[in-house]
N, CA, C and O atoms as CSV, one atom per row, in Angstrom:
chain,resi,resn,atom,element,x,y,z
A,1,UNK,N,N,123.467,107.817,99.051
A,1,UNK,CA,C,122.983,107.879,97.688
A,1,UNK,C,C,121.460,107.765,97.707
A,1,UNK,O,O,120.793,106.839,98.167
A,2,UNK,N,N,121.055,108.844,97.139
A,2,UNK,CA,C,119.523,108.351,97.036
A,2,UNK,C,C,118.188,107.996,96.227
A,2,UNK,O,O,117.733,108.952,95.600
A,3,UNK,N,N,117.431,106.714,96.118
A,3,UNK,CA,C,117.113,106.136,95.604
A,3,UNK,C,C,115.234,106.682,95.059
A,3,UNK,O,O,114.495,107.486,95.627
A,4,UNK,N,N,115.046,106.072,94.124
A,4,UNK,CA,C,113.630,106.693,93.949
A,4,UNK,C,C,112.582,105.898,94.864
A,4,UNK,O,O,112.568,104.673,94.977
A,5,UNK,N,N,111.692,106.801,95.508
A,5,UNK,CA,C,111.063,105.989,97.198
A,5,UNK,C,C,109.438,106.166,96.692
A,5,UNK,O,O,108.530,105.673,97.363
A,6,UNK,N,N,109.183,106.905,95.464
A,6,UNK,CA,C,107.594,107.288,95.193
A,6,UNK,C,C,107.686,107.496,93.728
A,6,UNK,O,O,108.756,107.988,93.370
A,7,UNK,N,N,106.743,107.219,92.706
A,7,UNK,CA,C,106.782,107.706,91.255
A,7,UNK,C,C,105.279,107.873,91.344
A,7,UNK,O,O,104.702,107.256,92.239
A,8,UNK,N,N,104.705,108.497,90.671
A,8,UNK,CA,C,103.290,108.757,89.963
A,8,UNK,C,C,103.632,108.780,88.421
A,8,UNK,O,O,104.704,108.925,87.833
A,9,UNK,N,N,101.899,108.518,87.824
A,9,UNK,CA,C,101.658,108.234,86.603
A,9,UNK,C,C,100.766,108.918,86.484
A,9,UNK,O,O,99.993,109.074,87.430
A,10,UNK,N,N,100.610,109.440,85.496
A,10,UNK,CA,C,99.320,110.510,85.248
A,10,UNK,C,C,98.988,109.891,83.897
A,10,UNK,O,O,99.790,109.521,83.039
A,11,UNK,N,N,97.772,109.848,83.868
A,11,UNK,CA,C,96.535,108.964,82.812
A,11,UNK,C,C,95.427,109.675,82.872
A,11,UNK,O,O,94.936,110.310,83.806
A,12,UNK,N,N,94.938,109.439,81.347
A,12,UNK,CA,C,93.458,110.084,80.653
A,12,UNK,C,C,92.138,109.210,81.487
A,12,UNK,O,O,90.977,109.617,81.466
A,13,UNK,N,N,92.474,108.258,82.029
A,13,UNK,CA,C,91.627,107.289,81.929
A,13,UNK,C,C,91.791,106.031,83.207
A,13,UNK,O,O,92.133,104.878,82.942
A,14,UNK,N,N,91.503,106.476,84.480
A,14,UNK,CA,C,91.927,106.127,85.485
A,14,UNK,C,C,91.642,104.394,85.761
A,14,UNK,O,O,92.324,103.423,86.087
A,15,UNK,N,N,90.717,104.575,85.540
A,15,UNK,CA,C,90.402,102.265,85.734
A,15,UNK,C,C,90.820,101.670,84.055
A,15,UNK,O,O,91.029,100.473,83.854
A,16,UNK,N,N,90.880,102.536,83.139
A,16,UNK,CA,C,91.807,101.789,82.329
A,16,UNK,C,C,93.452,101.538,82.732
A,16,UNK,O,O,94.041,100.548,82.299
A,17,UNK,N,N,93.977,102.320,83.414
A,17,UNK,CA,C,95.251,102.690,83.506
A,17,UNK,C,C,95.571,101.601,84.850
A,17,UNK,O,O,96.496,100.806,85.011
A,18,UNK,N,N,94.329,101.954,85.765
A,18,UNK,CA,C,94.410,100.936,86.996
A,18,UNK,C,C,94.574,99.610,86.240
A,18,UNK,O,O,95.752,99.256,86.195
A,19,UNK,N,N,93.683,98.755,85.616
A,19,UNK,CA,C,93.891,97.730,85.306
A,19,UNK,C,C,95.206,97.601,84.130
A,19,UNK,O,O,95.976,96.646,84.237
A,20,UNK,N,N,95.316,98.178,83.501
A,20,UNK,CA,C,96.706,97.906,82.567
A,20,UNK,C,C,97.692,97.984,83.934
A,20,UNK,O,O,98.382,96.974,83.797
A,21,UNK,N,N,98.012,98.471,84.854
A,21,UNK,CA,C,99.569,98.212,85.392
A,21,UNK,C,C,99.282,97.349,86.316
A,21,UNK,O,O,100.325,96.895,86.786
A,22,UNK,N,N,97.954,96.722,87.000
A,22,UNK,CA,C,97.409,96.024,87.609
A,22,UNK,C,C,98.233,94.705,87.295
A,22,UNK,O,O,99.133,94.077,87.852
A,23,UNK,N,N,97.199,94.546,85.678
A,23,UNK,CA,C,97.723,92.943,84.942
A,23,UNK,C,C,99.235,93.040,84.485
A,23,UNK,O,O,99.936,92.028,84.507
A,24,UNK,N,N,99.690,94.149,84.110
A,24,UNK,CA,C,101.019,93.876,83.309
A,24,UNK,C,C,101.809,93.710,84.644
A,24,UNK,O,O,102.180,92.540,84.728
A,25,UNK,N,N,102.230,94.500,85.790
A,25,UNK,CA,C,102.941,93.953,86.976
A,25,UNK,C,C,102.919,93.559,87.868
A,25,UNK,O,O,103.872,93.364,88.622
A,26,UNK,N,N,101.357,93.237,88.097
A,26,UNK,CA,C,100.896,92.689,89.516
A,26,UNK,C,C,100.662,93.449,90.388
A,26,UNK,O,O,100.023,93.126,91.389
A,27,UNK,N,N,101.206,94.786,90.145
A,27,UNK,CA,C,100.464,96.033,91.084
A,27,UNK,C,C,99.198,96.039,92.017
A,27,UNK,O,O,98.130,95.912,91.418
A,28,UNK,N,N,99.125,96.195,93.716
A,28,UNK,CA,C,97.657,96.316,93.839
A,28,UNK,C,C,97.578,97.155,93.780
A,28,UNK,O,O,98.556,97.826,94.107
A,29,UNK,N,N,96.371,97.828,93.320
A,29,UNK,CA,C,95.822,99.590,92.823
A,29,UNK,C,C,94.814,99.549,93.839
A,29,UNK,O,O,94.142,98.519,93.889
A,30,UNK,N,N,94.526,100.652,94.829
A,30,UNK,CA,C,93.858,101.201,95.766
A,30,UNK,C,C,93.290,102.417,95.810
A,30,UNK,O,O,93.787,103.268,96.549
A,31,UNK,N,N,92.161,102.709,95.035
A,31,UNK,CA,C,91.225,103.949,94.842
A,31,UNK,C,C,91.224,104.452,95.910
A,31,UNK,O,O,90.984,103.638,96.801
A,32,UNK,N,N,91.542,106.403,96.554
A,32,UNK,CA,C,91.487,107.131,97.382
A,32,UNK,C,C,89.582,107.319,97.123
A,32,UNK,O,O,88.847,107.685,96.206
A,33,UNK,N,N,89.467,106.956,98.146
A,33,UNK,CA,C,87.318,107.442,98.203
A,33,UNK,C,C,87.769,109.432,97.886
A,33,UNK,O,O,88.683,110.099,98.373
A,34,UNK,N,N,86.490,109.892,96.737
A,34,UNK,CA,C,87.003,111.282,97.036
A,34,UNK,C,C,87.770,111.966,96.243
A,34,UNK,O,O,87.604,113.182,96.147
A,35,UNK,N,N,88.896,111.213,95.425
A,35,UNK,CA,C,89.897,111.615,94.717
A,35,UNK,C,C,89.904,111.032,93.639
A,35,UNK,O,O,89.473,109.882,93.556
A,36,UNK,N,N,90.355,111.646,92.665
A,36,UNK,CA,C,90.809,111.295,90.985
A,36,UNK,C,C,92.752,110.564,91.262
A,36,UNK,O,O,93.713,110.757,90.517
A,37,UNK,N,N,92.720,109.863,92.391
A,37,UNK,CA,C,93.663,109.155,93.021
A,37,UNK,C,C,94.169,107.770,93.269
A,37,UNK,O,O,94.115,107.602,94.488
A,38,UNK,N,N,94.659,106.643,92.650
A,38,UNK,CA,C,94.954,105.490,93.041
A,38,UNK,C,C,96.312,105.335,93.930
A,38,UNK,O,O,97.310,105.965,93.579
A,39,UNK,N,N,96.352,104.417,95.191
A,39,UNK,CA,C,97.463,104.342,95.362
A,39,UNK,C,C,98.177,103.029,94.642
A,39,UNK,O,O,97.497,102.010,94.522
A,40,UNK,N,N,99.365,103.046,94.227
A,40,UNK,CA,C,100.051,101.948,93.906
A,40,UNK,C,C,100.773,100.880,94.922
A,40,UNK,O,O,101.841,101.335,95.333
A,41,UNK,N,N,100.517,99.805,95.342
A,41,UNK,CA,C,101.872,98.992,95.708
A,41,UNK,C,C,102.570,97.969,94.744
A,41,UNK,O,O,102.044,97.207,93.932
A,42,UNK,N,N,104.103,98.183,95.096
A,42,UNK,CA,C,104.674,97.150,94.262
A,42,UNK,C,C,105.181,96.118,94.635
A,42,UNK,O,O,104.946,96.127,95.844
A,43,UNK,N,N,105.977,94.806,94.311
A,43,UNK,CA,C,106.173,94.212,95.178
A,43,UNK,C,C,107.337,94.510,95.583
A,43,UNK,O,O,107.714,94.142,96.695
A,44,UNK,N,N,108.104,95.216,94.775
A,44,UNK,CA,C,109.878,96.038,94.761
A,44,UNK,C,C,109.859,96.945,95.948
A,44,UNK,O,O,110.816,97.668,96.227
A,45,UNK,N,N,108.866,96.900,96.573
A,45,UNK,CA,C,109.061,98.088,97.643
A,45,UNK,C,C,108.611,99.489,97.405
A,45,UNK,O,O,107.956,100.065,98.274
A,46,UNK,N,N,108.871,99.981,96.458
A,46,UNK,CA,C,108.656,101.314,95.830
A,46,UNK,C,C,107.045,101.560,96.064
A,46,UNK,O,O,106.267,100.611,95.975
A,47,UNK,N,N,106.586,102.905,96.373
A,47,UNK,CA,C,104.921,102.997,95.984
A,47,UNK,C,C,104.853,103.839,95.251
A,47,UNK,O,O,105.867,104.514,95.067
A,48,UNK,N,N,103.835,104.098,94.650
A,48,UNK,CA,C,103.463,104.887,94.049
A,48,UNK,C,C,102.322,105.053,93.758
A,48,UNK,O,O,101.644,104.088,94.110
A,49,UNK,N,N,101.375,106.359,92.942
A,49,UNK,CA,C,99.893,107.143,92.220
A,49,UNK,C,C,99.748,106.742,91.378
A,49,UNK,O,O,100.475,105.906,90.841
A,50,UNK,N,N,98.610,107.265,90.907
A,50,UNK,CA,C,97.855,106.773,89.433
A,50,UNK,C,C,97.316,107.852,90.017
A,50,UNK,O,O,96.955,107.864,91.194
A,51,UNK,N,N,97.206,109.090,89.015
A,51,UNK,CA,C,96.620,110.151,88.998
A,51,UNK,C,C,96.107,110.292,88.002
A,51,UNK,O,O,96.298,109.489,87.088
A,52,UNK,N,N,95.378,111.253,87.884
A,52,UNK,CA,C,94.608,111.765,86.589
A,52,UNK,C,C,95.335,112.840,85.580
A,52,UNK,O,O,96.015,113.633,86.231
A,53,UNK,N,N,95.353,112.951,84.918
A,53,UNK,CA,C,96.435,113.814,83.775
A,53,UNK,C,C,95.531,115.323,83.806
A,53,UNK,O,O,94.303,115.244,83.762
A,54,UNK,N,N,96.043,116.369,83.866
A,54,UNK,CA,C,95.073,117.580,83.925
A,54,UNK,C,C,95.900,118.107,82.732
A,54,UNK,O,O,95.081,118.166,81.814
A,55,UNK,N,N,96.822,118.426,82.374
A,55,UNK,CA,C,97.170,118.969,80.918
A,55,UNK,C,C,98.218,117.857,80.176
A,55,UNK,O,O,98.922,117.144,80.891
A,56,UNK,N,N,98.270,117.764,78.818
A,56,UNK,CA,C,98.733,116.794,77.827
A,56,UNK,C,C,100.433,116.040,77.983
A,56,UNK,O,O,101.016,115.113,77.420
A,57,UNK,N,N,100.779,117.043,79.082
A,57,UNK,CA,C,102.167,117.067,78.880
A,57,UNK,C,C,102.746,116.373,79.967
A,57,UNK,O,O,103.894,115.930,79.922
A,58,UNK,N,N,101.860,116.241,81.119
A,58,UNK,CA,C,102.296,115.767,82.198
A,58,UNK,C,C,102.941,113.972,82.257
A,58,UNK,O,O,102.205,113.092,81.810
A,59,UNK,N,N,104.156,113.647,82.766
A,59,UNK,CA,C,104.803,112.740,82.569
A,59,UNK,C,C,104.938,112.166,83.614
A,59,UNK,O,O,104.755,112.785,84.662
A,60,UNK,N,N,105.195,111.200,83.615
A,60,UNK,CA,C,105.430,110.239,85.078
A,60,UNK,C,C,106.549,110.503,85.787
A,60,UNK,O,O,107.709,110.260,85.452
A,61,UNK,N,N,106.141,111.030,86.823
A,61,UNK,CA,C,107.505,111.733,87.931
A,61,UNK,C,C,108.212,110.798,88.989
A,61,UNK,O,O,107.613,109.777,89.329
A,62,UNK,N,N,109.528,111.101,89.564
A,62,UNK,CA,C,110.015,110.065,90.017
A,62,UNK,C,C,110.111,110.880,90.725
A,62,UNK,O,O,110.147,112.061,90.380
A,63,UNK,N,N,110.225,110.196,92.729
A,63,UNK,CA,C,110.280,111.078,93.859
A,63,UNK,C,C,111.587,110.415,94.350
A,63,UNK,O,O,111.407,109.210,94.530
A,64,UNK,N,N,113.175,110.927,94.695
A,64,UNK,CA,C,113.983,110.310,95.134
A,64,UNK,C,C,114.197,111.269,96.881
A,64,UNK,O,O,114.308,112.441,97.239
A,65,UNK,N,N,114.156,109.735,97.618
A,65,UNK,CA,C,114.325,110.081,99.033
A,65,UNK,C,C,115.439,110.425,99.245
A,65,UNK,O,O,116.505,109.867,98.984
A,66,UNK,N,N,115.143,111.681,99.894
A,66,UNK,CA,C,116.542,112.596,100.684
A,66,UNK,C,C,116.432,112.749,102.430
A,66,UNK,O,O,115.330,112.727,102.977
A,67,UNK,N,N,117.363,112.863,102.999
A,67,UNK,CA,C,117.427,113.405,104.557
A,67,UNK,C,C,116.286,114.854,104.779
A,67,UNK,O,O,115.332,114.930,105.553
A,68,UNK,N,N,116.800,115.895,103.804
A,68,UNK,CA,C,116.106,116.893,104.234
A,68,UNK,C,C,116.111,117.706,102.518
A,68,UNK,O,O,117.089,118.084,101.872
A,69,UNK,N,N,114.632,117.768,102.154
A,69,UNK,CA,C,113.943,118.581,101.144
A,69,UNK,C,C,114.484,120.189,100.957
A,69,UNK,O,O,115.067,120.655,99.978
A,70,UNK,N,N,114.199,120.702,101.890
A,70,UNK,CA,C,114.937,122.133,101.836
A,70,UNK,C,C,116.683,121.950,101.605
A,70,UNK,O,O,117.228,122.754,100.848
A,71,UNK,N,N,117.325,121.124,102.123
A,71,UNK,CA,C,118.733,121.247,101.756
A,71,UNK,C,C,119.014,120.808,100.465
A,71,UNK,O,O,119.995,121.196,99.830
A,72,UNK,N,N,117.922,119.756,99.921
A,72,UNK,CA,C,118.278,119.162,98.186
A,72,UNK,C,C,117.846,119.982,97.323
A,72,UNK,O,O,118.304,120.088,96.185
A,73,UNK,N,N,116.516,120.923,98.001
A,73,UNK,CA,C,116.386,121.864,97.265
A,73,UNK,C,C,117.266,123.130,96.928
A,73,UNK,O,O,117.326,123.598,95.791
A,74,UNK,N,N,118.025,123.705,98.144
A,74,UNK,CA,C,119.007,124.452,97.722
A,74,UNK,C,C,120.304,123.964,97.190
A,74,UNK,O,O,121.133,124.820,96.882
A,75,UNK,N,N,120.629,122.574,97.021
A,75,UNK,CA,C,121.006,121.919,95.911
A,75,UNK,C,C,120.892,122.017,94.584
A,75,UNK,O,O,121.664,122.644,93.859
A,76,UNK,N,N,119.985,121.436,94.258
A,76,UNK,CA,C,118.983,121.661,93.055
A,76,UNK,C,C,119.858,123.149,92.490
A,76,UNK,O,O,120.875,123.182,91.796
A,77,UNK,N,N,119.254,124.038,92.922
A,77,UNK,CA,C,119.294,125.100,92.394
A,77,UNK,C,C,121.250,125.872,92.150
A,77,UNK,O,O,121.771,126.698,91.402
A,78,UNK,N,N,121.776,124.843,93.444
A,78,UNK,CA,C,123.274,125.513,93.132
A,78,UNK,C,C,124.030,124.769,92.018
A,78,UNK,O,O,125.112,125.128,91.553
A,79,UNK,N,N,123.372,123.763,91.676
A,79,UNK,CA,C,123.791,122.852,90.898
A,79,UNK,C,C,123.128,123.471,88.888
A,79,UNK,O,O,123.553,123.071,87.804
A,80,UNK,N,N,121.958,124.567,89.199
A,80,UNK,CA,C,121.738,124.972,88.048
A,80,UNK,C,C,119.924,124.565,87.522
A,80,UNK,O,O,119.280,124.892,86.525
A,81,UNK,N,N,119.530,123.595,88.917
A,81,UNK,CA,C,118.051,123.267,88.390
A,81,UNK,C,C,117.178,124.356,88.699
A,81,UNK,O,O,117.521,125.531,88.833
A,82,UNK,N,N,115.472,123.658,88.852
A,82,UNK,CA,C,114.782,124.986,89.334
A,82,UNK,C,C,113.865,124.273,89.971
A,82,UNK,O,O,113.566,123.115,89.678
A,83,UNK,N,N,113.140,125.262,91.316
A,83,UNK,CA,C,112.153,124.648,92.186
A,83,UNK,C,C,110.802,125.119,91.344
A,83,UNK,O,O,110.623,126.190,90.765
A,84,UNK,N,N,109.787,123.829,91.473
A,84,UNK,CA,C,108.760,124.129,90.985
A,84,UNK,C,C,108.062,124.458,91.787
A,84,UNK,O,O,107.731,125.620,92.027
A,85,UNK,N,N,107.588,123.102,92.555
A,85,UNK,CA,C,107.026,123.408,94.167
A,85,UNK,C,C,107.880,123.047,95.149
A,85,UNK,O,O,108.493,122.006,95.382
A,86,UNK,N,N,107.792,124.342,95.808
A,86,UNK,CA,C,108.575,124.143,97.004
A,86,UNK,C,C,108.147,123.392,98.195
A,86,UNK,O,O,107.008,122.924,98.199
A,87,UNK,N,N,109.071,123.189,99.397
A,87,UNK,CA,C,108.728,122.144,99.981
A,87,UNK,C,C,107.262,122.254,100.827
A,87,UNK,O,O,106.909,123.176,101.564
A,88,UNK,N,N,106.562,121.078,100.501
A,88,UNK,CA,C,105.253,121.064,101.116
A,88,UNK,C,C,104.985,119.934,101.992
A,88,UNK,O,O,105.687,118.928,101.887
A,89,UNK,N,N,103.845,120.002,103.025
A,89,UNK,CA,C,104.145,119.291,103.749
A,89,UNK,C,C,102.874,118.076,103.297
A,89,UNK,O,O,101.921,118.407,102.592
A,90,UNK,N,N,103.057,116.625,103.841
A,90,UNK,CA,C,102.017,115.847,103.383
A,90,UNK,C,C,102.033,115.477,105.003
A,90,UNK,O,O,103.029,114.979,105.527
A,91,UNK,N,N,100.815,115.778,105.735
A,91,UNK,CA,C,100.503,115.271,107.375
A,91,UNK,C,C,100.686,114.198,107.468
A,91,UNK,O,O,100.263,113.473,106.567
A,92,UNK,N,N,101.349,113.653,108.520
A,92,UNK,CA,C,101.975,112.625,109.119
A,92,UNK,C,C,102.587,111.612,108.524
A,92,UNK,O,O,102.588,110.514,109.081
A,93,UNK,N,N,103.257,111.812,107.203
A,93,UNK,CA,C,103.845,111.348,106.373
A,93,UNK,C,C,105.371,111.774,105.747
A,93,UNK,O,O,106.382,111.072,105.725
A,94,UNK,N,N,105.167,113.343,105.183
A,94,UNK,CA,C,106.922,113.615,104.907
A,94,UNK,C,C,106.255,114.703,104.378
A,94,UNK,O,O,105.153,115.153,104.690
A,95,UNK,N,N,107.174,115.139,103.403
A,95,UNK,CA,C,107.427,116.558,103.168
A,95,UNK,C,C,107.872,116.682,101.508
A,95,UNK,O,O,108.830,115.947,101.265
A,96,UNK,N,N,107.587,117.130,100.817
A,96,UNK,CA,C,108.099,116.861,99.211
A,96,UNK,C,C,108.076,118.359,98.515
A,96,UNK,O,O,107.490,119.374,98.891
A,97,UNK,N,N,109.010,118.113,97.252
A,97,UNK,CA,C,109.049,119.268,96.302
A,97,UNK,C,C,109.341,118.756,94.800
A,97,UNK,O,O,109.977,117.775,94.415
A,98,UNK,N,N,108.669,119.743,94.099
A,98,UNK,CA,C,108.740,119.285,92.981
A,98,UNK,C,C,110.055,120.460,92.257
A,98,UNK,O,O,110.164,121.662,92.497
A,99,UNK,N,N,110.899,119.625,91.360
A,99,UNK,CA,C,111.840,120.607,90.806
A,99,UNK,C,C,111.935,119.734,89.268
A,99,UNK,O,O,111.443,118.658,88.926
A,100,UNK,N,N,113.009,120.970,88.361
A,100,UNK,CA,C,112.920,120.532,87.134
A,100,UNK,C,C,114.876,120.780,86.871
A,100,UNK,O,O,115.398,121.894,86.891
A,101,UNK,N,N,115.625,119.512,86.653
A,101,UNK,CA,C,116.769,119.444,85.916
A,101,UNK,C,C,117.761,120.399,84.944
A,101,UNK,O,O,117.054,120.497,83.941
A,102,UNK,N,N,118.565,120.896,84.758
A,102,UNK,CA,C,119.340,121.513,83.707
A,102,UNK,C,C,118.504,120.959,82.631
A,102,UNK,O,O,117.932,121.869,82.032
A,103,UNK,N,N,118.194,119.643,82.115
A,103,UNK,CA,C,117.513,118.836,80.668
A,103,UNK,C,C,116.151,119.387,80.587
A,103,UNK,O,O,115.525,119.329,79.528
A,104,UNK,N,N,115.550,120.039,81.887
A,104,UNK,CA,C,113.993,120.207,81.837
A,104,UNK,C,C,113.039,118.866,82.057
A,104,UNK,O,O,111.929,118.663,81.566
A,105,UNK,N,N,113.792,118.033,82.924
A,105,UNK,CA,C,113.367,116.518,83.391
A,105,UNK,C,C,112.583,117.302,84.562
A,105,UNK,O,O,113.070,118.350,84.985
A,106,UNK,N,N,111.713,116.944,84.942
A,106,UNK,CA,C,110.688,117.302,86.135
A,106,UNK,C,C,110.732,115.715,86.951
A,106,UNK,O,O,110.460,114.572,86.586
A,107,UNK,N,N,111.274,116.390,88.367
A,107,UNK,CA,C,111.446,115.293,89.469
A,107,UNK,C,C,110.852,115.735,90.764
A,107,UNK,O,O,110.397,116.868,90.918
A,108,UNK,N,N,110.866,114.674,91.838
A,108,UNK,CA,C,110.264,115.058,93.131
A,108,UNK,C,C,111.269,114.444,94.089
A,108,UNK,O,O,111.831,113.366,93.896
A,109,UNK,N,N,111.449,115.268,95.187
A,109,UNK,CA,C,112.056,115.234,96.753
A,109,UNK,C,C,111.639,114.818,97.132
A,109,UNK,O,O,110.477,115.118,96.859
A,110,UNK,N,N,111.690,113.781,98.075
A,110,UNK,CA,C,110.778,112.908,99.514
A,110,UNK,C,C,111.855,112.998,100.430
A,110,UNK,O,O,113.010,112.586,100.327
A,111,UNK,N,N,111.163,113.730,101.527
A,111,UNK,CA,C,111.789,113.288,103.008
A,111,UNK,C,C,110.639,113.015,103.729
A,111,UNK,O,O,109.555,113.584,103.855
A,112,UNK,N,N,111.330,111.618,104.340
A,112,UNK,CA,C,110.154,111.371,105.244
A,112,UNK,C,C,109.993,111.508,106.780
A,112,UNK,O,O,110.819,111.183,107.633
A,113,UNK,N,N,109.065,111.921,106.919
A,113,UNK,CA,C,108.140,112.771,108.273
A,113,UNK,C,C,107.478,112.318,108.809
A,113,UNK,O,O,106.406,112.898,108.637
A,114,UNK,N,N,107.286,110.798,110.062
A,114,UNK,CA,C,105.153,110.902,110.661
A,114,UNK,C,C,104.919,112.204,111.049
A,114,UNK,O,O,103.706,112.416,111.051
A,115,UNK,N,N,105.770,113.470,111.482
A,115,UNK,CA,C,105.763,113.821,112.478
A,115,UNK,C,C,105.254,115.509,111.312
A,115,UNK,O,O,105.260,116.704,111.608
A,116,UNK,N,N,104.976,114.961,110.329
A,116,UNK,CA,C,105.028,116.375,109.302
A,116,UNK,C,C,103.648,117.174,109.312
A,116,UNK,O,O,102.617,116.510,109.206
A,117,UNK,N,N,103.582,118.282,109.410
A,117,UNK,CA,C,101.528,118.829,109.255
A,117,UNK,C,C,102.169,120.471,108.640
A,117,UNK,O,O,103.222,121.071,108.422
A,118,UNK,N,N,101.116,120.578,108.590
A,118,UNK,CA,C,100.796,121.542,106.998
A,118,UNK,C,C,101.420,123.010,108.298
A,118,UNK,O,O,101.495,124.178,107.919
């Protein structure tokens, strides 16, 4: 069964947003040097972004860990969803895709990879 292993948040307003989930859950927030990027830790285990919002609509995505991205992705789709982004690789980390639900819920794939490069 698989569980959500990554979420991002997309915000107008990046050190406001850092400090609101900062104080409300104890989150440490970790600015990428370079990037419109925070990383999240929680203490639940889970990590997650603080990204920057580029159009109005964008919602906080949940990444649930799978064995293998390409097989959930041709899942996804026999089941009736749709691939947004297909599987991409993140170097020495894993491999992810973004897809969208029968409801039009937008979610993300994680399989994880050290061994992953572009």
């Amino acid at each position: 069964m698989s569980s959500i292993v990554h979420f991002e948040i997309f915000c107008d307003e990046e050190e406001r947003a850092s400090k609101f989930y900062a104080e409300l859950f104890g989150w440490k927030m970790e600015r990428i040097a370079g990037a419109r990027y925070w990383n999240i830790t929680t203490q639940e285990g889970a990590a997650g972004g603080l990204i920057h919002r580029f159009n109005p609509h964008q919602k906080i995505i949940n990444y649930f860990g799978v064995p293998s991205v390409s097989q959930a992705c041709a899942r996804v789709e026999a089941l009736g969803g749709r691939i947004l982004v297909p599987s991409m690789a993140v170097p020495k980390a894993g491999y992810y895709s973004l897809c969208m639900d029968t409801e039009g819920n937008i979610f993300g794939l994680w399989e994880e990879d050290r061994k992953a490069k572009y």
